[in-house]
C-alpha positions in Angstrom: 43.6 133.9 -109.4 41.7 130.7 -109.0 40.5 130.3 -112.1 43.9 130.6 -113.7 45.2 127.6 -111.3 45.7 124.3 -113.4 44.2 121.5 -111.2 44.0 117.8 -110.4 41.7 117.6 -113.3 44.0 118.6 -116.2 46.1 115.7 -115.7 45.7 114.2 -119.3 48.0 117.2 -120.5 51.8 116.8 -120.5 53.4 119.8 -120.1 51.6 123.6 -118.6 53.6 127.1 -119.5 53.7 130.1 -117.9 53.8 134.1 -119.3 53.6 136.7 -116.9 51.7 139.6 -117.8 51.5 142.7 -115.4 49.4 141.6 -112.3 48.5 138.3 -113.8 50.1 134.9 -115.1 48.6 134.1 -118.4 48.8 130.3 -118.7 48.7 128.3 -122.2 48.7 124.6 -122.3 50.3 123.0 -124.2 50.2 119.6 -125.5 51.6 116.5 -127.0 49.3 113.6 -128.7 52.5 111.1 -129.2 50.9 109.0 -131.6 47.9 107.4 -128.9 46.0 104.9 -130.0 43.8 105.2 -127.6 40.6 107.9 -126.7 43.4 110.3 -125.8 42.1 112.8 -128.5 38.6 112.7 -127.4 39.5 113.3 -124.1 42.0 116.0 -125.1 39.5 117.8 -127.0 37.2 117.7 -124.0 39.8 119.2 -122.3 40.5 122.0 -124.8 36.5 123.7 -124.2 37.4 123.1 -120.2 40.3 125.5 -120.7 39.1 127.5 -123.4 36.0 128.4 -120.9 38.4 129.3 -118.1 40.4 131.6 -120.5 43.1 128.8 -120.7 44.9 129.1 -124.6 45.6 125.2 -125.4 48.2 124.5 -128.1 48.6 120.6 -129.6 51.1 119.0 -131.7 49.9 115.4 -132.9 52.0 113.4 -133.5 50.4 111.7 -137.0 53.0 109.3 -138.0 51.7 106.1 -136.2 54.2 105.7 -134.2 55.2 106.8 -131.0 58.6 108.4 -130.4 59.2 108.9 -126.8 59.7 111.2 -123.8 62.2 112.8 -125.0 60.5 114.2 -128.0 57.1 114.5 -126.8 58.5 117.1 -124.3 60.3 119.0 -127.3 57.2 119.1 -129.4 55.0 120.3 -126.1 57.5 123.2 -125.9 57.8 123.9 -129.8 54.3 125.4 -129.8 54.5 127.2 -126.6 55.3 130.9 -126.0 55.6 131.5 -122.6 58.6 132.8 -121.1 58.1 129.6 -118.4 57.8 126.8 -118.7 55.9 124.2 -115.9 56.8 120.9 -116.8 53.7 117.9 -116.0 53.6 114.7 -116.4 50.2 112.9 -117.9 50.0 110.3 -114.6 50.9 112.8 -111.9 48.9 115.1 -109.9 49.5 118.7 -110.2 47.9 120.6 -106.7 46.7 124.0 -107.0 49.2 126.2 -106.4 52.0 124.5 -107.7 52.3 127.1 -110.9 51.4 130.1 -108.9 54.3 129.5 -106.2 57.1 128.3 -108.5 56.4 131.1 -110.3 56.9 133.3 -107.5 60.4 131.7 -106.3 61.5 131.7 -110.1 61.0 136.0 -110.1 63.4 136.2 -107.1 66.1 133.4 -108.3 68.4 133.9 -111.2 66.7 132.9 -114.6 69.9 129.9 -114.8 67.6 128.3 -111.8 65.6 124.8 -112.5 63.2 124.9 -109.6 61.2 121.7 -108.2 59.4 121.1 -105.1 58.8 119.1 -102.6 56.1 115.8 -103.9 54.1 113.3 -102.2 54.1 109.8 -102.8 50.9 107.2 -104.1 50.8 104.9 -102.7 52.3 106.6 -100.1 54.6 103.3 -98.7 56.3 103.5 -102.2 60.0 104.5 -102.5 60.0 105.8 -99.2 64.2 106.2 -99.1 63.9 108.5 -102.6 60.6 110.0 -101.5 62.4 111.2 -97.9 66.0 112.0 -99.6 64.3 114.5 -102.4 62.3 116.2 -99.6 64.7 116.8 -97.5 67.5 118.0 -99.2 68.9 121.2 -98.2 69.3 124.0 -100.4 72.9 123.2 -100.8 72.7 119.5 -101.4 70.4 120.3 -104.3 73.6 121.5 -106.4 75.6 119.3 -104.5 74.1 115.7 -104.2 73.9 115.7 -108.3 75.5 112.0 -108.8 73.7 109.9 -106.4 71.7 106.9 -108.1 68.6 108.9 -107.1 69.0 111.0 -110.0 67.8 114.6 -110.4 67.9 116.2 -107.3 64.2 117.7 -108.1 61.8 115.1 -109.8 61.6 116.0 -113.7 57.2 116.3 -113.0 57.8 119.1 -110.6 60.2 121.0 -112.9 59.6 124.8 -114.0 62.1 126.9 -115.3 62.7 130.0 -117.4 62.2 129.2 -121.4 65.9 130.1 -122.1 67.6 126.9 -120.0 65.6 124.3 -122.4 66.8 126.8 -125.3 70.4 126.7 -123.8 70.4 123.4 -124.2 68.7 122.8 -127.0 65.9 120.4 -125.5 65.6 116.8 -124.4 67.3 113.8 -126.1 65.1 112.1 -128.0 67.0 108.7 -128.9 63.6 107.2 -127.2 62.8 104.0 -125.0 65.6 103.3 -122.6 66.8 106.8 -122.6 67.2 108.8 -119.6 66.6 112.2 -121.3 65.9 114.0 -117.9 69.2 113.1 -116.2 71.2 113.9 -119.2 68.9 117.4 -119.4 69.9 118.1 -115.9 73.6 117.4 -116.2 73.7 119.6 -119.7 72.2 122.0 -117.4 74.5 121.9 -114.4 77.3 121.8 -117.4 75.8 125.1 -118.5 76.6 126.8 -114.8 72.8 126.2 -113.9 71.9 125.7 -110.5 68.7 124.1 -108.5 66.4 125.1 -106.1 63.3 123.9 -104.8 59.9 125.6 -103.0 59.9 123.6 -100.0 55.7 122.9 -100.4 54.0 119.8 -102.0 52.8 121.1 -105.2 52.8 117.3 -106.9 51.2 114.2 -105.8 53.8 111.5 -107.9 52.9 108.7 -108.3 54.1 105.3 -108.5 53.0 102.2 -111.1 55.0 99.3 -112.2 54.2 100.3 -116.4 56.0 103.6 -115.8 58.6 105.1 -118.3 61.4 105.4 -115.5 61.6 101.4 -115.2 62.0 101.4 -119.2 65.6 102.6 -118.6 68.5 99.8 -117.5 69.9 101.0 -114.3 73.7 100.4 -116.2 72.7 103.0 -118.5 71.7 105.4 -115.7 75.0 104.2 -114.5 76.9 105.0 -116.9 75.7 108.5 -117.5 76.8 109.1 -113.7 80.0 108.3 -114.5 80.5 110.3 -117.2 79.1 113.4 -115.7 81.5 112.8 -112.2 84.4 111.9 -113.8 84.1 115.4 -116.0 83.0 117.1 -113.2 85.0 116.4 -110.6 87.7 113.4 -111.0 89.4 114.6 -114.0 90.4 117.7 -111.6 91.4 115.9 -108.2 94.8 114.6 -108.1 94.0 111.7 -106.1 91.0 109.8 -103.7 89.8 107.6 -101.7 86.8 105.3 -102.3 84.7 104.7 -99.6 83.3 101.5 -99.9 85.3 97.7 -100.2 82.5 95.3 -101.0 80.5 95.0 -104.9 80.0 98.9 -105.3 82.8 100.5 -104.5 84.5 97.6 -106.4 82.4 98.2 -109.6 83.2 102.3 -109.5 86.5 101.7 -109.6 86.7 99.2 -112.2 84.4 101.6 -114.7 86.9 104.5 -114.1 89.3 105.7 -117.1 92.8 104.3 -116.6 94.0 107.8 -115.5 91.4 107.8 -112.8 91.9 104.7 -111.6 95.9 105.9 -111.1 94.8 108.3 -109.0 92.7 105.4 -106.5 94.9 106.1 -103.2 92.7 103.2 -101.2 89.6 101.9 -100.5 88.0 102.2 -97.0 85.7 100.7 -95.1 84.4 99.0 -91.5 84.6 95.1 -92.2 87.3 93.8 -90.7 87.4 91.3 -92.8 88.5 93.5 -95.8 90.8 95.7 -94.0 94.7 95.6 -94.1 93.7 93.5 -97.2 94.4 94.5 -100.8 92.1 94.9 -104.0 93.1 93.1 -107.0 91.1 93.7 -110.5 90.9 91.6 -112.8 91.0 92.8 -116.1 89.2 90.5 -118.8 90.6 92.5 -121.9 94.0 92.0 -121.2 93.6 88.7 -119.1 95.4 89.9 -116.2 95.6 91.1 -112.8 95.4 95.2 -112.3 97.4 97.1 -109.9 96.1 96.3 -106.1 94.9 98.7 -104.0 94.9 98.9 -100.1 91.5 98.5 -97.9 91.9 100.6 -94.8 89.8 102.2 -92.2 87.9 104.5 -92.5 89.5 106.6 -89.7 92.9 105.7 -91.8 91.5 107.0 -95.0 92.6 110.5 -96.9 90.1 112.8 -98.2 88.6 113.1 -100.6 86.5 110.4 -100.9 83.6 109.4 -103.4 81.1 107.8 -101.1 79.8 104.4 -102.7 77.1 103.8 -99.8 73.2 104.3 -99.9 72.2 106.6 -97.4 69.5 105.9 -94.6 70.3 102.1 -94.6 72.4 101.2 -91.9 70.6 102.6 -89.1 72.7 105.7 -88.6 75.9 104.3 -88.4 77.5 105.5 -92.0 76.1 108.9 -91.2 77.4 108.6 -87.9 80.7 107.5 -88.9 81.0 109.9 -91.5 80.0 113.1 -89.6 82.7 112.1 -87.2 85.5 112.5 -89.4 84.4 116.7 -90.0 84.3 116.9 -93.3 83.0 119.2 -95.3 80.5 117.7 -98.2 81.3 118.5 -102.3 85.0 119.5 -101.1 86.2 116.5 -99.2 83.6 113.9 -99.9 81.3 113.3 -102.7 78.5 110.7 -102.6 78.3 108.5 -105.9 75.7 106.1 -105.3 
């Protein structure tokens, strides 16, 4: 099998798919040239003997316009002249290890084909994001279909993605509105929307890493925001009847005020731990109308009622959130949600 394994080297191609055949995997690469004005197509050609010599089929799609148009649609292309019936997902500045293809294939024969499967990644520069890097790896099998809203996004990391052919299909492929579009959170949601679920092989098969020009930091975090929103208040407020927002300071303060009227009717209090805040009351402002909202009460957090959408950052107050919340017994993505 070692010859069929796609390596560190073969990082200049975007996206890898899998076919199975009987007692083999039959890989294809396949390839998107968005518009580069650079050597790319040298280098891609280069490339294209390498795999050809290793019994590697390589499929392009250039892009010949002269100008670039995005992620989103480089991804769709990449997957428009594959024919696997997988499809390994691989970003062009990441680090695919060895047997990342060969072991997510093996988890995706025993899971149902509705499953997007990641795994676990390792950081370069290792000191980078080191809250995301130890939240992604360490989420339980149930907190990937659980923790789906956090600000972390994804709970498996797009460049580690592999899934059957007929999720993208289901969906219909990634957005492709371009720069300053987060086509891989709104892919994921479509999918959880479609009754997908997540799972992850619980090995480093990436090495992801980390550069100030990446695409990610194209995309306004009120955007990403905003999308969040959407997806939750679908999801999961538009069917509670009432809760509690865990969180009295700047974000719990801004998720209320983004909430749809009849979600915000529904706002029983806020809680929190400052005693400063407590027994006090919230008043919004609202600059349409030029006047004050209904107030809401700040309690305790031991005063509070379930459920509540957490608006606190894990793994930043030395235990003590944790702490405070696993005292109260609850039971996660039934009485407590976390948000950001």
């Amino acid at each position: 099998m070692s010859d069929l394994k796609i390596t560190v080297e073969a990082e200049l191609t975007r996206k890898f798919y899998v076919q199975t055949a009987k007692d083999k995997l039959n890989l294809e690469v396949c390839i998107c040239n968005d518009a580069s004005t650079d050597n790319t197509a040298e280098l891609l050609s280069e490339w294209e003997q390498k795999f050809n010599d290793n019994h590697i089929k390589v499929r392009m799609f250039t892009n010949t316009s002269g100008q670039p148009k995005g992620v989103g649609y480089a991804k769709n292309q990449a997957v428009g002249v594959s024919t696997g019936n997988y499809l390994c997902f691989q970003d062009i500045d990441d680090i695919m290890l060895p047997n990342r293809v060969l072991s997510q294939y093996t988890l995706a024969e025993q899971v149902p084909k509705n499953t997007l499967i990641g795994s676990k990644f390792q950081r370069e520069p290792e000191d980078s994001t080191i809250r995301y890097t130890k939240w992604a790896n360490s989420l339980t099998d149930k907190q990937l279909n659980e923790q789906i809203y956090t600000s972390h996004g994804p709970t498996v990391i797009m460049p580690t993605w592999f899934c059957h052919r007929e999720i993208f299909e289901k969906i219909g492929g990634f957005n492709e509105e371009g720069k300053g579009t987060p086509e891989d959170l709104i892919f994921f949601y479509e999918h959880i929307n479609n009754d997908g679920r997540v799972a992850r092989v619980d090995e480093t098969l990436l090495i992801y890493r980390y550069h100030e020009e990446a695409t990610t930091f194209s995309i306004k975090e009120e955007t990403i925001w905003n999308v969040r929103m959407r997806q939750l208040e679908k999801n999961v407020l538009n069917k509670w009847n009432a809760f509690t927002i865990w969180n009295a300071g700047k974000q719990g303060r801004k998720f209320y005020n983004c909430l749809n009227k009849s979600n915000k009717d529904k706002v029983i209090a806020f809680c929190d731990v400052d005693v400063k805040k407590i027994k006090r009351k919230y008043c919004p402002y609202d600059p349409i109308l030029r006047k004050a909202g209904k107030t809401v009460d700040i309690v305790h957090f031991k005063e509070a009622k379930p459920p509540f959408i957490i608006c606190m950052k894990q793994d930043l107050t030395k235990g003590v959130f944790e702490d405070n919340l696993k005292s109260l017994n609850l039971i996660e993505n039934t009485d407590y949600i976390f948000f950001s």
